[in-house]
DOKE-542370 format. One record per residue (C-alpha): residue number from 1; residue in one letter; z, y, x. Coordinates in steps of 0.1 Angstrom, whole numbers. Layout:
BEGIN
NODE  nr rest    c3    c2    c1
NODE NUM    A     Z     Y     X
...
END
This chain:
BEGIN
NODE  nr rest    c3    c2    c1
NODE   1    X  1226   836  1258
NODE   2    X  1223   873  1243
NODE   3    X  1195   880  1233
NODE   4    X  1206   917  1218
NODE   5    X  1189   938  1245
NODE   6    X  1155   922  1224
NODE   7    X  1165   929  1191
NODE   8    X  1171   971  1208
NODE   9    X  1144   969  1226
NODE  10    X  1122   963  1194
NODE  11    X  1136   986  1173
NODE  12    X  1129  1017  1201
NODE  13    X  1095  1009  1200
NODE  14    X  1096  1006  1162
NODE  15    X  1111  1039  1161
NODE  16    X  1083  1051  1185
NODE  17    X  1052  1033  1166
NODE  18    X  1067  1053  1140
NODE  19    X  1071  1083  1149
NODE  20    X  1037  1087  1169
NODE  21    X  1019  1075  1139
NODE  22    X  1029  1108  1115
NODE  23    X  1045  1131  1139
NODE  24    X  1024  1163  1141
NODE  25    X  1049  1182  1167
NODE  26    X  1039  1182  1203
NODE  27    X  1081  1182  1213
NODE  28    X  1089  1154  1188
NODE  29    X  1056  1134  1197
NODE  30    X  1068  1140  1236
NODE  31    X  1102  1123  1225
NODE  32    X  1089  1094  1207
NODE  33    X  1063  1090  1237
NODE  34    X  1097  1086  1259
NODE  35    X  1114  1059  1236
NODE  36    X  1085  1040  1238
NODE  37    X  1089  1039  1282
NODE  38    X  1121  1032  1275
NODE  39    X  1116  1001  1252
NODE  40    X  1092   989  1279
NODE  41    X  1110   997  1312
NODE  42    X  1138   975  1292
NODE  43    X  1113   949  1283
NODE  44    X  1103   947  1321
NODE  45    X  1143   948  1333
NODE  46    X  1149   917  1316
NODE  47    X  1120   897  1317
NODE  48    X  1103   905  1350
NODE  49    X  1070   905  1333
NODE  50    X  1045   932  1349
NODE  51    X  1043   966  1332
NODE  52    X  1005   962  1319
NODE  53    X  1012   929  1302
NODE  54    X  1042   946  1282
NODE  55    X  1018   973  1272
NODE  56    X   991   947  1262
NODE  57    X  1018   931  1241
NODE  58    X  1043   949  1228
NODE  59    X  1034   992  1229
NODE  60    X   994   992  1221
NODE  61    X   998   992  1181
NODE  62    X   996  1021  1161
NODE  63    X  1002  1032  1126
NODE  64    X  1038  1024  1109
NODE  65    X  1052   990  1123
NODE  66    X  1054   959  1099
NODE  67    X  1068   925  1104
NODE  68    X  1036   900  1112
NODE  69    X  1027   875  1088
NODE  70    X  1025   838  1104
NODE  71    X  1015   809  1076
NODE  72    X  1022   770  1075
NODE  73    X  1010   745  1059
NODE  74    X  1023   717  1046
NODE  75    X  1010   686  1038
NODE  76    X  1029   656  1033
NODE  77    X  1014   615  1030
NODE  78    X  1030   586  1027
NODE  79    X  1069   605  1027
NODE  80    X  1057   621  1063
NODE  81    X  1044   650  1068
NODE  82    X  1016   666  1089
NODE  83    X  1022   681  1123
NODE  84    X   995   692  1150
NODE  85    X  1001   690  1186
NODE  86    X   999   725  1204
NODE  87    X   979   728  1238
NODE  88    X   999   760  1250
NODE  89    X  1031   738  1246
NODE  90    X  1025   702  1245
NODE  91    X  1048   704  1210
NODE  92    X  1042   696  1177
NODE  93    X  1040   722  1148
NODE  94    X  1034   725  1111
NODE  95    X   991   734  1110
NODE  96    X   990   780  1108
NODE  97    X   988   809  1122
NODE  98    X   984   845  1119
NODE  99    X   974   856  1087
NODE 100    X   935   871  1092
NODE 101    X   928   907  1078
NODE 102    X   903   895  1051
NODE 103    X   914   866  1041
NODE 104    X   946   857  1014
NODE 105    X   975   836  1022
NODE 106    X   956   805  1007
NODE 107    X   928   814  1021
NODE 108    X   945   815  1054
NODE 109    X   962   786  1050
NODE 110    X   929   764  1044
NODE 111    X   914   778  1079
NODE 112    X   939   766  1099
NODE 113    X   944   732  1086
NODE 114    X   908   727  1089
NODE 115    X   906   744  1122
NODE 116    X   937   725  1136
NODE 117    X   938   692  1122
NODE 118    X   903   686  1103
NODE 119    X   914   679  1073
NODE 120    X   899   703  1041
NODE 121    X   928   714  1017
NODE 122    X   939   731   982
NODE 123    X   968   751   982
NODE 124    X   989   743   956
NODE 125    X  1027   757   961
NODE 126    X  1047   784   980
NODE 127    X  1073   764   996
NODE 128    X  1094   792  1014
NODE 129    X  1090   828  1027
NODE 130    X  1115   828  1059
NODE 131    X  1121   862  1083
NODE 132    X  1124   845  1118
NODE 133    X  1152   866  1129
NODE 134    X  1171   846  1107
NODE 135    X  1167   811  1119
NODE 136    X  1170   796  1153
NODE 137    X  1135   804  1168
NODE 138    X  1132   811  1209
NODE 139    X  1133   852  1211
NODE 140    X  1100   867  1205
NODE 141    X  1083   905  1212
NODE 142    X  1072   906  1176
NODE 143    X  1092   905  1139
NODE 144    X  1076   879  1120
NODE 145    X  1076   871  1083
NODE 146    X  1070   829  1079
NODE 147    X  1053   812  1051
NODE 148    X  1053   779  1043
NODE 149    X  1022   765  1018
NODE 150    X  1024   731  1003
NODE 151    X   986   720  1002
NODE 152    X   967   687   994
NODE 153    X   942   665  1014
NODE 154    X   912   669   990
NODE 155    X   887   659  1024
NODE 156    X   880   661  1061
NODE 157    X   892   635  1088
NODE 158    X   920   638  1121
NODE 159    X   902   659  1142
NODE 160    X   919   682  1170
NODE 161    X   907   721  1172
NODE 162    X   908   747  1200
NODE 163    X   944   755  1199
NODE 164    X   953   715  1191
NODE 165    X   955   681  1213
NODE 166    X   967   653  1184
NODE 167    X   973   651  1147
NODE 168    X   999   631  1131
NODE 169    X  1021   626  1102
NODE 170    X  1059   621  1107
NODE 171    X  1090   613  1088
NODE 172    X  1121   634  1084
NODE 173    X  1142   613  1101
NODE 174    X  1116   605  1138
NODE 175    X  1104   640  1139
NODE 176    X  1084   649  1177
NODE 177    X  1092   675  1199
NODE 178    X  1090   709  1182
NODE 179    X  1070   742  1194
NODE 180    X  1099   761  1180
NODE 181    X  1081   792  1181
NODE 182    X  1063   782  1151
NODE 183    X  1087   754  1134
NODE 184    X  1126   748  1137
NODE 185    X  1141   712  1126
NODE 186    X  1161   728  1099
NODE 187    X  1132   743  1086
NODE 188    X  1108   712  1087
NODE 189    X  1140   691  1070
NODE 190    X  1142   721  1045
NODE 191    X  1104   713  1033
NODE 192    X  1112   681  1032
NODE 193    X  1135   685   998
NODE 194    X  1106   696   981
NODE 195    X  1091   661   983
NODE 196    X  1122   644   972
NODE 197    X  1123   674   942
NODE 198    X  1087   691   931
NODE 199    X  1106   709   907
NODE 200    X  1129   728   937
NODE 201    X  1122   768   935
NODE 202    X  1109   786   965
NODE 203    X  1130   796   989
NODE 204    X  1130   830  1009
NODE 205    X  1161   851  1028
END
């Protein structure tokens, strides 16, 4: 399936976002006002979702639009490696999230393992910087930029958070069922060179 009506429907409102944020003419503020109704009456055409809930989620930001910054942590044991089970999906991710205002990519990256699995951390590599456009995620209202921390066990036990229902650590070859809005299997195989060679340089496209 084509998902191309998306990838226009983003870029209007990007365009829009855009143009509201540092447009200072009434006329030109009036058109950029239109492309955003247009990116969401498209948004509603195709995925029946009411108009509110589009607004909620795709046409309230402001200021210049930027890709979103989601991090993932890796943690391998034993040649597995560490995956939380997701409530909203029943699938199994890498431990992350969105990156918190406030806080660094390591920093971020030590708050969701600990929030998701239990376990307390060190960051100690940048695996891979991937845009999700480019690999074979479900189609989402957002452009995201992923990155992918390798970090240690320095503490902490299994525990399951909020967002999580199980902890385990899996092998490249018997991995679960993924939430493959947060981790492909091409990806997860990807991070798994780096434990065969510590030496490998990051990765990013």
């Amino acid at each position: 399936m084509s998902y191309k009506w998306l990838e226009w429907a983003k870029r209007i409102q990007a365009l829009s976002q855009a143009g509201l944020a540092f447009s200072k003419d009434v006329f030109d503020i009036e058109r950029f006002q239109e492309l955003r109704k247009i990116s969401e009456e498209m948004m509603q055409e195709y995925t029946g979702l009411e108009m509110q809930k589009i607004k909620d989620l795709f046409t309230n930001e402001s200021g210049y639009p930027t890709p979103k910054i989601d991090v993932r942590g890796v943690v391998f044991k034993d040649n597995k490696i560490l995956m939380v089970k997701e409530k909203i999906d029943n699938r199994w991710s890498l431990p992350g999230g969105f990156c918190d205002i406030g806080l660094s990519p390591a920093e971020n990256i030590i708050k969701e393992i600990k929030e998701e699995s239990g376990y307390d951390v060190a960051p100690k590599k940048l695996l891979a910087l991937f845009d999700m456009n480019k690999h074979p995620h479900p189609p989402q209202p957002y452009h995201y930029y992923k990155l992918f921390i390798q970090c240690e066990i320095i503490g902490g036990q299994a525990r399951s958070g909020l967002e999580t229902k199980g902890i385990s650590f899996y092998s490249e070859n018997q991995l679960p069922s993924l939430s493959l809005g947060r981790n492909t299997e091409s990806q997860i195989k990807m991070l798994f060179e780096f434990l065969r060679n510590p030496n490998k340089e990051a990765i990013f496209d």
